[in-house]
C-alpha positions in Angstrom: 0.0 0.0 0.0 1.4 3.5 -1.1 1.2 6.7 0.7 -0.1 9.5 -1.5 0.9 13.4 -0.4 -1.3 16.1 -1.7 0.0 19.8 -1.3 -2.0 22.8 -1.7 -1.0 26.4 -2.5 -4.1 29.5 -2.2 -6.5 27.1 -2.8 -4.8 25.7 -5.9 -4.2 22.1 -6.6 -0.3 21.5 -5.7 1.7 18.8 -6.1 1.4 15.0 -5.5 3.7 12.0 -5.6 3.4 8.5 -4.1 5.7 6.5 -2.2 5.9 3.1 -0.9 5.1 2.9 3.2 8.0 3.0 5.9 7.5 0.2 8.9 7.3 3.0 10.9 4.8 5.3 9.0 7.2 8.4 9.0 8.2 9.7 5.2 11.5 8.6 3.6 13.2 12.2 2.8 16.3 10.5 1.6 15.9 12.1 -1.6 15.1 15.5 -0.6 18.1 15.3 1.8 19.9 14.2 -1.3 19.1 16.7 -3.7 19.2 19.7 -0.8 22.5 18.2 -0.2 23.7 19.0 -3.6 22.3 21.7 -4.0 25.0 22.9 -0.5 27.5 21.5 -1.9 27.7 23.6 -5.2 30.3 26.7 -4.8 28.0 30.5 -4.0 28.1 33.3 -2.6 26.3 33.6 0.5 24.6 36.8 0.4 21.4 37.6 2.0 20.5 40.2 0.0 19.9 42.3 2.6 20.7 45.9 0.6 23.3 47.2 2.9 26.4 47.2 0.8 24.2 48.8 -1.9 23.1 51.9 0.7 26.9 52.4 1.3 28.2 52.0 -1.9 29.6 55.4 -2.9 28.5 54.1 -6.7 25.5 52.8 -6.2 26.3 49.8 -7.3 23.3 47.0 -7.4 26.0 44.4 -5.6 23.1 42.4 -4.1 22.2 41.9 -7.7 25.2 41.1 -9.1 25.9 38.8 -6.3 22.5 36.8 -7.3 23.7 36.7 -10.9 27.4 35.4 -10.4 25.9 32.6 -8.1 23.3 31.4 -10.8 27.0 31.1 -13.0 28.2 29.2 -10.5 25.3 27.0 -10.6 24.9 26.7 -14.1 28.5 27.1 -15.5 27.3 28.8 -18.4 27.0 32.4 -19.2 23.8 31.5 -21.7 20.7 34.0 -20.8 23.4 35.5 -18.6 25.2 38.6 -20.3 21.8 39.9 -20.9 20.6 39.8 -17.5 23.9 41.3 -16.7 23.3 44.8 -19.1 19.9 45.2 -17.8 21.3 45.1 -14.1 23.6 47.6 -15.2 21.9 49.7 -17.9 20.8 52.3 -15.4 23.4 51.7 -12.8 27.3 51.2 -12.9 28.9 48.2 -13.9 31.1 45.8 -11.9 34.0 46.9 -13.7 32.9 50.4 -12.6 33.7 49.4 -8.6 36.4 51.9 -7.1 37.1 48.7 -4.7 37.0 51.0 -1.7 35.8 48.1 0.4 33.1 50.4 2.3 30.4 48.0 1.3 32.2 45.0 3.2 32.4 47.0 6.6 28.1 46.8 6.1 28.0 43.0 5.5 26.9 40.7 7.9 28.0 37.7 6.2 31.6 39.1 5.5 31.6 38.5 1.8 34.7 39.6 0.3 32.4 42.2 -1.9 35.3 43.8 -4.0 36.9 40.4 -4.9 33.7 39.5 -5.5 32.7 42.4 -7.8 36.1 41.9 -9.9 35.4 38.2 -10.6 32.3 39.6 -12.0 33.8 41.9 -13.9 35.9 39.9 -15.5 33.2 37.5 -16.2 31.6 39.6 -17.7 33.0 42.7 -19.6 36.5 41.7 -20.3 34.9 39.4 -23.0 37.6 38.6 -26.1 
């Protein structure tokens, strides 16, 4: 006898999969653990996005933003879809490239990212292009 799990969302049908019974009726979440697992394992950045370095950022720089774009190239080590997301992050703003690397945006970051090393990996990503 199978299990089935429904889940709802607003009112909307969600999702449902079955699985086969434990002995003790809990759920098997081995592969969930697995997949979250990998998911840790691959290489990022971790910023919160909290906005902070961008409020001190004498350029205005979106770094959250370009944080969030450098980790999906981590993740999917490919720039595909990429260098356009990149110019319309930037279209209005600076550019990575554009980063004084002061350093005042690390001082406001709770994680401790290494922002300007961060910033001129991205930069290099993705304007010194050949």
């Amino acid at each position: 006898m199978s299990k089935t799990i429904q889940g709802e969302k607003k009112g909307k049908p969600g999702f449902e999969f079955t699985q086969p019974p434990r002995k003790d009726g809990a759920l098997d979440t081995g592969a969930l653990d697995k997949a979250v697992g990998t998911i840790n394992a691959e290489p990022r950045i971790d910023c919160i996005n909290c906005g902070r370095c961008t409020d001190d950022c004498p350029l205005d720089l979106r770094i959250p933003d370009l944080i969030g774009l450098y980790n999906d190239y981590l993740l999917q080590k490919t720039l595909t879809n990429l260098d356009d997301r990149y110019m319309q992050l930037t279209g209005d703003t600076g550019k990575a490239g554009d980063c004084a690397g002061c350093r005042v945006c690390e001082g406001s970051c709770r994680n401790n990212i290494k922002i300007a090393e961060t910033i001129e990996k991205i930069a290099t990503l993705f304007e010194e292009k050949v």
